[in-house]
PAKOLRO-695116 format. One line per 10 residues: their letters; for each residue x, y, z of N, C-alpha, C. Coordinates in nm, 2 decimals. Layout:
N
A) X:Y:Z:X:Y:Z:X:Y:Z  ...
//
This chain:
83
XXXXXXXXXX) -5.01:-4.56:1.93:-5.08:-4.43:1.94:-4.99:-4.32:1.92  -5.02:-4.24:1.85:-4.93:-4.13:1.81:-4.92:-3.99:1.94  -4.99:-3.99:1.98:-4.98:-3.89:2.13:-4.89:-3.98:2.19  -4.76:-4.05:2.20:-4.64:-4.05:2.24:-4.53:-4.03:2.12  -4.61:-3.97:1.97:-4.51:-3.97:1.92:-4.39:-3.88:1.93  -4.37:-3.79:1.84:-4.23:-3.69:1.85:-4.29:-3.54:1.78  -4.36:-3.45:1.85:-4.36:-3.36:1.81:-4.27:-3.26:1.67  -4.17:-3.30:1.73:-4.04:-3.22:1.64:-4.05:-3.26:1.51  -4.11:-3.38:1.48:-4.12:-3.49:1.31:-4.19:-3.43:1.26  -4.31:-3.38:1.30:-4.41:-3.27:1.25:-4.31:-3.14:1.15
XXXXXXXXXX) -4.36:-3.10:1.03:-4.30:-3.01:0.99:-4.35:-2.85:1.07  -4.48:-2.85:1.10:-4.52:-2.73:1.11:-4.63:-2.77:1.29  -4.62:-2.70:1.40:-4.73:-2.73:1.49:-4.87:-2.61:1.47  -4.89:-2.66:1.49:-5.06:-2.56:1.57:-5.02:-2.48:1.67  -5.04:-2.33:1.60:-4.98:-2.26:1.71:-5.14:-2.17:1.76  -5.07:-2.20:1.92:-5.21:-2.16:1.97:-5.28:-1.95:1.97  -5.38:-1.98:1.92:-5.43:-1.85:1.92:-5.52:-1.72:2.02  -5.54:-1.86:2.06:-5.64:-1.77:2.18:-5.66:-1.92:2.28  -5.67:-1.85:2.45:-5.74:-1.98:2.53:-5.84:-1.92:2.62  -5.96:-1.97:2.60:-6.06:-1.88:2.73:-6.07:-2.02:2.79
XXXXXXXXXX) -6.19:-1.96:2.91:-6.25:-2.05:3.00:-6.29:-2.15:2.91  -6.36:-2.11:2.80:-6.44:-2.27:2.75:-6.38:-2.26:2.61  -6.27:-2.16:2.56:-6.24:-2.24:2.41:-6.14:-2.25:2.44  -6.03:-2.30:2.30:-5.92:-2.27:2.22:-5.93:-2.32:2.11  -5.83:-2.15:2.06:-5.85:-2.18:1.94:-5.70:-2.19:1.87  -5.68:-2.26:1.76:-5.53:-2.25:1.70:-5.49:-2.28:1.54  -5.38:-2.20:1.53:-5.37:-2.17:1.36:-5.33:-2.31:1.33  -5.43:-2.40:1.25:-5.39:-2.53:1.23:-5.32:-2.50:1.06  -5.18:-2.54:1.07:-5.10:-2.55:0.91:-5.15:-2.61:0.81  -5.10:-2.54:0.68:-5.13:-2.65:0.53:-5.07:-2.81:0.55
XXXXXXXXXX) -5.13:-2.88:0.52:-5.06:-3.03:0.53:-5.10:-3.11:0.61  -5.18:-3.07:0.77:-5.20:-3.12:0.87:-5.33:-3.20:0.87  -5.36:-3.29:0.84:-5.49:-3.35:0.85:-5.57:-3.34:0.97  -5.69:-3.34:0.92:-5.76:-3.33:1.08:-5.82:-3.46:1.13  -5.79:-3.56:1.06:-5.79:-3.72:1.09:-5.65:-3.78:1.08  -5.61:-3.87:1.19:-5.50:-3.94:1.15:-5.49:-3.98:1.02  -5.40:-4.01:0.94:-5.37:-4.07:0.81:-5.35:-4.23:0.84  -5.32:-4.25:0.96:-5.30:-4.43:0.99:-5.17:-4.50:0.91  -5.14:-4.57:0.97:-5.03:-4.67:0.95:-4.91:-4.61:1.00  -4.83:-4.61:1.00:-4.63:-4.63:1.09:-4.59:-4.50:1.01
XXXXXXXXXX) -4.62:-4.44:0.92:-4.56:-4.32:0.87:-4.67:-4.21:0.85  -4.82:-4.21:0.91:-4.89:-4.14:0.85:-4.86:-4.00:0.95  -4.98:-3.92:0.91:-4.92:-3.81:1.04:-5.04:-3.81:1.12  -5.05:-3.75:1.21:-5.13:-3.76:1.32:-5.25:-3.68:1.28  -5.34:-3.67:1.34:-5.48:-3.55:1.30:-5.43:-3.47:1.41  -5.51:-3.34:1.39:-5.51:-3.22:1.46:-5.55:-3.27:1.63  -5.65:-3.32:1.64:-5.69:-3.33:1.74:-5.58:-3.41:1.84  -5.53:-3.53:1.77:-5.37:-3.56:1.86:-5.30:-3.50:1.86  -5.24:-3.40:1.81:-5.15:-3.28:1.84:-5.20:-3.21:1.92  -5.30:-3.17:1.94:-5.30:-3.09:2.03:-5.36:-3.19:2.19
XXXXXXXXXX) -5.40:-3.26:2.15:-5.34:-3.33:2.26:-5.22:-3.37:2.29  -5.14:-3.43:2.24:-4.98:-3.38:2.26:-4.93:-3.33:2.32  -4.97:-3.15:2.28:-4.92:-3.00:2.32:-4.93:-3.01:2.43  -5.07:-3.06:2.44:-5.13:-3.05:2.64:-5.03:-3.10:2.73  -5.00:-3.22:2.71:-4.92:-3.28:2.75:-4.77:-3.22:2.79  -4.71:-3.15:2.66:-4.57:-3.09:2.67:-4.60:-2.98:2.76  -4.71:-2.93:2.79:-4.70:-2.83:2.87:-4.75:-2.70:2.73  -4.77:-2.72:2.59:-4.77:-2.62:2.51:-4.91:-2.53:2.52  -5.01:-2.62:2.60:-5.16:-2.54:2.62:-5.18:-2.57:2.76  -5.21:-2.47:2.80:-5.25:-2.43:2.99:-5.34:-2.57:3.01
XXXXXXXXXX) -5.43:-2.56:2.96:-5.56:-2.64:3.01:-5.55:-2.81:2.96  -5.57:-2.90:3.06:-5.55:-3.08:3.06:-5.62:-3.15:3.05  -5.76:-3.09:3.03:-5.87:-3.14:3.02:-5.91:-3.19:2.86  -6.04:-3.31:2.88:-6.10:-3.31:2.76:-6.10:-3.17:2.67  -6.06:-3.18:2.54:-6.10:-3.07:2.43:-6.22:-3.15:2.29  -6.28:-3.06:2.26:-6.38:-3.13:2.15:-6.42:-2.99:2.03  -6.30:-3.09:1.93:-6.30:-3.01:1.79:-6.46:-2.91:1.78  -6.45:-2.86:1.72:-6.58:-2.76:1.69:-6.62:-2.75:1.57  -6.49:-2.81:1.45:-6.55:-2.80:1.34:-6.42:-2.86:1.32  -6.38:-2.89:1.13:-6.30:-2.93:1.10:-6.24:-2.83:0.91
XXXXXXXXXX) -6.12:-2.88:0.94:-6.04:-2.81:0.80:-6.01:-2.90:0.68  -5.97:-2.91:0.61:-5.94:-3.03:0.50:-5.77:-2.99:0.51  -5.71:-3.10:0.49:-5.55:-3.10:0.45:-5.46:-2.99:0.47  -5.55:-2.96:0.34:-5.43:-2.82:0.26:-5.49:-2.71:0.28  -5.60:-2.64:0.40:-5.66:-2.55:0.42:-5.56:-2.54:0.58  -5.53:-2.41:0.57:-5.47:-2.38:0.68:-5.57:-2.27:0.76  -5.57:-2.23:0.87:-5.72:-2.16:0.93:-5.72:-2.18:1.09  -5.81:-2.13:1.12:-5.84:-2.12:1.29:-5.94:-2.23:1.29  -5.89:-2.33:1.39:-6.00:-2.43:1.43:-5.98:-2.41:1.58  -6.11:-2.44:1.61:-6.15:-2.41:1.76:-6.18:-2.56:1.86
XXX) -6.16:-2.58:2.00:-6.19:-2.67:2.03:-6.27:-2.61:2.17  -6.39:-2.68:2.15:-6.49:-2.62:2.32:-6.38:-2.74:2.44  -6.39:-2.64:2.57:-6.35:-2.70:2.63:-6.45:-2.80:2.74
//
């Protein structure tokens, strides 16, 4: 499972933009898929990174998050997750 992997391997993280009671939102980078890619070198999707973050302590809130919409690859942008 890649939520133990190594954040720092990542070239670029999701930096967070905004956190209210029921969203967050964060600048997701060019490159970052928003599905895992799979297999021993792929990179993780969005959604495991920021679960991750939660984890490192990088976003306040530890709860379930649920994407709101999604980006393609090479589209860098604000994606939101309801909390």
């Amino acid at each position: 499972d890649w939520e133990d992997g190594d954040l720092g391997a990542l070239p670029r993280l999701p930096r967070v933009l905004a956190e209210t009671e029921h969203l967050l939102c964060v600048d997701k980078p060019p490159g970052l898929p928003f599905h895992h890619d799979g297999g021993a070198g792929g990179l993780p999707g969005v959604p495991q990174v920021v679960r991750r973050m939660q984890r490192e302590g990088c976003i306040a809130y530890g709860g379930e998050l649920h994407s709101v919409h999604r980006l393609d690859r090479v589209t860098s942008g604000v994606m939101c997750f309801a909390k």
